[in-house]
MARGUZA-637099 format. One record per residue (C-alpha): x, z, y; residue number from 1; residue in one letter. Coordinates in nm, 3 decimals. Layout:
<bavos>
((X,Z,Y),NUM,"A")
...
</bavos>
This chain:
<bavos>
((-1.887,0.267,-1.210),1,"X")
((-1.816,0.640,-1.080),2,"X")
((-1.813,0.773,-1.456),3,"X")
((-1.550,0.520,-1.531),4,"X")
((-1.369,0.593,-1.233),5,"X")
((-1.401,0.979,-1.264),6,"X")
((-1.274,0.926,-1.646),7,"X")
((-0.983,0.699,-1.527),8,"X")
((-0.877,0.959,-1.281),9,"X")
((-0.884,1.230,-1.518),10,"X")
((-0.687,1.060,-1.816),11,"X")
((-0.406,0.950,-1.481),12,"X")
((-0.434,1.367,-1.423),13,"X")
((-0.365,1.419,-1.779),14,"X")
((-0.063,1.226,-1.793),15,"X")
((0.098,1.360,-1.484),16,"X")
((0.021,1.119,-1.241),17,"X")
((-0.036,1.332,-0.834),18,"X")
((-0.348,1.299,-0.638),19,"X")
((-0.124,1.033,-0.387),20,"X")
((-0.077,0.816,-0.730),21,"X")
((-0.426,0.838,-0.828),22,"X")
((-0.532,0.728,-0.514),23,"X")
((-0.305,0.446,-0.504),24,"X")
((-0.377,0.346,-0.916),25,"X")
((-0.738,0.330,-0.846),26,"X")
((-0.718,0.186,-0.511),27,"X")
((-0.938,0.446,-0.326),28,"X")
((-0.848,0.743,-0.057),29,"X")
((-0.672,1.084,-0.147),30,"X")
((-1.015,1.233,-0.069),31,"X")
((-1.203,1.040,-0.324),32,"X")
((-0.937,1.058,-0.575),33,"X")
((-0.948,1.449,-0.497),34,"X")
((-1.302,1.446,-0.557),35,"X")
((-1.267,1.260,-0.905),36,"X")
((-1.016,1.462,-1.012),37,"X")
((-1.249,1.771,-1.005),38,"X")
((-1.573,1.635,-1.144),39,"X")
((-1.690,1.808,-1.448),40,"X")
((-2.023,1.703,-1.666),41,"X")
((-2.329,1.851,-1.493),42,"X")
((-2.606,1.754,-1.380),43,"X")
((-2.596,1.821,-1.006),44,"X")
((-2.212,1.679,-0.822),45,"X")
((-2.125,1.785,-0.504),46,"X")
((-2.147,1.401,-0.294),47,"X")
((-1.856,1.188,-0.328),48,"X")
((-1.629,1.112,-0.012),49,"X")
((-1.759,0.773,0.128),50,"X")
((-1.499,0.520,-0.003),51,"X")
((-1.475,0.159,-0.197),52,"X")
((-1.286,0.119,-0.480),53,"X")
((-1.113,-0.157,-0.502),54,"X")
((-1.011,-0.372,-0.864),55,"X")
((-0.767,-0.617,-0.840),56,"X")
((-0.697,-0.626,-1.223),57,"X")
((-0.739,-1.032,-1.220),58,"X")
((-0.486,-1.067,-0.964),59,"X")
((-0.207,-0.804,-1.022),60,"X")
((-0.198,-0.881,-1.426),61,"X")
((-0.147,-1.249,-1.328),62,"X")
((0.151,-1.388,-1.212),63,"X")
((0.065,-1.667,-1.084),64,"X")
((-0.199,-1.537,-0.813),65,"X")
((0.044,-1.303,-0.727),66,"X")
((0.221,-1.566,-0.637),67,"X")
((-0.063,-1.733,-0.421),68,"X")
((-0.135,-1.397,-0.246),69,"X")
((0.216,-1.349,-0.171),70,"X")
((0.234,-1.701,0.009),71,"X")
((-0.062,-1.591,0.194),72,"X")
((0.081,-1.301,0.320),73,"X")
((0.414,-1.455,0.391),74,"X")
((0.238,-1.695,0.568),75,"X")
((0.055,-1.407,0.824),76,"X")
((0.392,-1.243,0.858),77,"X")
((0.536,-1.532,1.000),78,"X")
((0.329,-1.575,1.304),79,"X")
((0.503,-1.251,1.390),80,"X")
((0.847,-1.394,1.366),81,"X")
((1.122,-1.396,1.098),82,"X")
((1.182,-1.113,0.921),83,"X")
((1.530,-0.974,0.787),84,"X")
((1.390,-0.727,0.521),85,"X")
((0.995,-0.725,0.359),86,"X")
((0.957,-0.345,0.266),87,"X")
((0.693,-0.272,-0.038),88,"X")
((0.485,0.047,-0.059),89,"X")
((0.576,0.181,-0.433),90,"X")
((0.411,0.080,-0.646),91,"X")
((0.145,-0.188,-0.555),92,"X")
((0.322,-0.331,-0.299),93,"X")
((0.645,-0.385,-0.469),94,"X")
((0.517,-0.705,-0.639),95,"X")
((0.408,-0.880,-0.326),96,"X")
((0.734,-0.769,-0.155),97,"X")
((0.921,-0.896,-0.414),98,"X")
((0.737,-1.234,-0.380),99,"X")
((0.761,-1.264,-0.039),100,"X")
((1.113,-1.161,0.059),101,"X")
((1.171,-1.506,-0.175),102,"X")
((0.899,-1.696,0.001),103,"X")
((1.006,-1.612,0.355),104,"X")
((1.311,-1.690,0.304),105,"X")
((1.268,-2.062,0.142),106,"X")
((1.015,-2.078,0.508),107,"X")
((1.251,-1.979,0.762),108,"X")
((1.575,-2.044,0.615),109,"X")
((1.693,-1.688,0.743),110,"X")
((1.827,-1.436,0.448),111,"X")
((1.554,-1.200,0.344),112,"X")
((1.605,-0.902,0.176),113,"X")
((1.357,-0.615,-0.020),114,"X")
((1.368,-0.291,0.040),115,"X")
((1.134,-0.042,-0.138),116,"X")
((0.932,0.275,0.020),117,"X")
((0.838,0.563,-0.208),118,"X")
((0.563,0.766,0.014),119,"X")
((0.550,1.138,0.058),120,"X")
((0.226,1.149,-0.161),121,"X")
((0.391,1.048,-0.481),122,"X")
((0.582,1.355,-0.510),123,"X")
((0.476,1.577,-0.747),124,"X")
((0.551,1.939,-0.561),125,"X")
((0.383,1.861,-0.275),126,"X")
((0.024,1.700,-0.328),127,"X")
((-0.109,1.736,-0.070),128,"X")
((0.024,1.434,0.139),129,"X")
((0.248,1.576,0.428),130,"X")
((0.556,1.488,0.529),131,"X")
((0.783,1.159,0.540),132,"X")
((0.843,0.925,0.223),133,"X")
((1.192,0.797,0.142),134,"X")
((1.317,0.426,0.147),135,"X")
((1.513,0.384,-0.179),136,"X")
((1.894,0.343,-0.152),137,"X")
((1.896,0.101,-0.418),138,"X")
((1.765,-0.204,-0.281),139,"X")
((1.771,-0.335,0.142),140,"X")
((1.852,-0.146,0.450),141,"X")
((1.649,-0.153,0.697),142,"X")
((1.879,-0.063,0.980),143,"X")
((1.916,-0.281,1.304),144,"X")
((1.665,-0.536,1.089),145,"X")
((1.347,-0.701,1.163),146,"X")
((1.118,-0.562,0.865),147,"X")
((0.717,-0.658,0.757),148,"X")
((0.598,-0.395,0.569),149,"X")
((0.396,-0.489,0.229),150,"X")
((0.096,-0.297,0.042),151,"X")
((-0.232,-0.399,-0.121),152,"X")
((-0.480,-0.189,0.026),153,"X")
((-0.541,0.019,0.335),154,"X")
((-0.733,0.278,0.316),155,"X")
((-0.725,0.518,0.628),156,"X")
((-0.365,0.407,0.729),157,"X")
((-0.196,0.723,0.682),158,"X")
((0.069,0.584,0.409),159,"X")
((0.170,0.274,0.648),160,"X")
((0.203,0.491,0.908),161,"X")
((0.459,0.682,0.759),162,"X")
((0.660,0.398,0.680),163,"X")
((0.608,0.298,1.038),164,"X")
((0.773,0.588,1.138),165,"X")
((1.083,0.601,0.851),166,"X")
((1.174,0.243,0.913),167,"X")
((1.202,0.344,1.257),168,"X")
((1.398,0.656,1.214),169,"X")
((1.607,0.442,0.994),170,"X")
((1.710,0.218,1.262),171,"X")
((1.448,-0.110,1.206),172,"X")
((1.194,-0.266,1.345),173,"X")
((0.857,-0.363,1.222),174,"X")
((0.687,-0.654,1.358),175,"X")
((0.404,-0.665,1.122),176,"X")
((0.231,-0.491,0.817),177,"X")
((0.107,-0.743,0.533),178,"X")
((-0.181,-0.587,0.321),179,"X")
((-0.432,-0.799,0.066),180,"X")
((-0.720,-0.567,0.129),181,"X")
((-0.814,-0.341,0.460),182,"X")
((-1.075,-0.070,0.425),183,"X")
((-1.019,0.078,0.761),184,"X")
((-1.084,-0.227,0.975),185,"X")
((-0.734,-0.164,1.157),186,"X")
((-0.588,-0.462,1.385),187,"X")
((-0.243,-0.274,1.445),188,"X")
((-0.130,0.050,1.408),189,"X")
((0.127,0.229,1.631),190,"X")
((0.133,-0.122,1.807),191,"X")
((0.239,-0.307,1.501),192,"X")
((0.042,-0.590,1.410),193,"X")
((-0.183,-0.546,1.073),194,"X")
((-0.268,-0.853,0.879),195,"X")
((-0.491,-0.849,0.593),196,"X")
((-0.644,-1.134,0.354),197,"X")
((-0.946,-0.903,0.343),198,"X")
((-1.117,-0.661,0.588),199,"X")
((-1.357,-0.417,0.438),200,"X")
((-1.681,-0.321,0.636),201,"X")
((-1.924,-0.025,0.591),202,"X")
((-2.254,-0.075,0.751),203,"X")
((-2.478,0.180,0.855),204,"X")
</bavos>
């Protein structure tokens, strides 16, 4: 499994992709995907950051259970309220965004809207992950709305928090963040809610 995940990450390297998009193609933290990114063929590797990679090939290549997950999340969201605008973490969360905003608002009858967030650790001249991401002009505003924010995995929290704090700065409030898997264990985060199909443990 690390060979084919250290071979993944280099091939994503070789086509361009940043550290931030590695991370979020393979589902693991900047750190690990850091640490993949340098391995070379040796016999003795430094040890790898402690992290779970996570494949959700059977789910995101179907529509269908996309679908099903989506309901499931729109379902968590609402015991936080109604929402005026679901916004999806390029690029994983998009999909379940997408799903939801269309869900939610068949539930609750109020107009929901999509609106798309393109974190700081995507861009390509600054890799290392500081900074504030942008919400895209091109779909929902978020301003003076009530917004659940969408992604598939957590993995220290660092990403949603940044959201948190553009949605804010934008004008909107979240009541909840929707995610299919949590690897940090989180319950809220800057006192918004965090709801997750799946909570990831390490023991030990």
């Amino acid at each position: 499994m690390e060979n084919e995940l250290i071979q993944k990450a280099q091939e994503l390297r070789k086509h361009g992709f940043t550290t931030g998009e590695i991370a979020d193609e393979l589902n693991v933290s900047m750190d690990t995907a850091r640490w993949l990114t340098l391995q070379k063929p040796r016999d003795e590797k430094p040890e790898a950051p402690v992290d779970f990679a996570i494949n959700w090939q059977s789910l995101g290549g179907n529509s269908t259970r996309l679908r099903y997950v989506s309901g499931a999340l729109s379902d968590m969201a609402l015991s936080h309220g109604e929402a005026d605008v679901i916004v999806g973490i390029a690029v994983s969360g998009i999909p379940f965004a997408t799903m939801m905003a269309d869900f939610l608002e068949d539930m609750s009858g109020v107009e929901t809207s999509l609106a798309v967030f393109h974190p700081n650790k995507h861009r390509k001249q600054n890799d290392i992950g500081d900074g504030e991401g942008a919400i895209s002009e091109n779909f929902g505003s978020v301003e003076g709305k009530k917004v659940v924010i969408v992604d598939d995995v957590i993995t220290s929290g660092n990403t949603v928090t940044e959201v948190l704090e553009t949605v804010k700065d934008h004008g909107g409030e979240p009541i909840a963040v929707t995610v299919l898997i949590d690897k940090a264990g989180l319950s809220e985060i800057d006192g918004v809610p965090v709801e997750s199909l799946i909570k990831v443990s390490r023991l030990g």
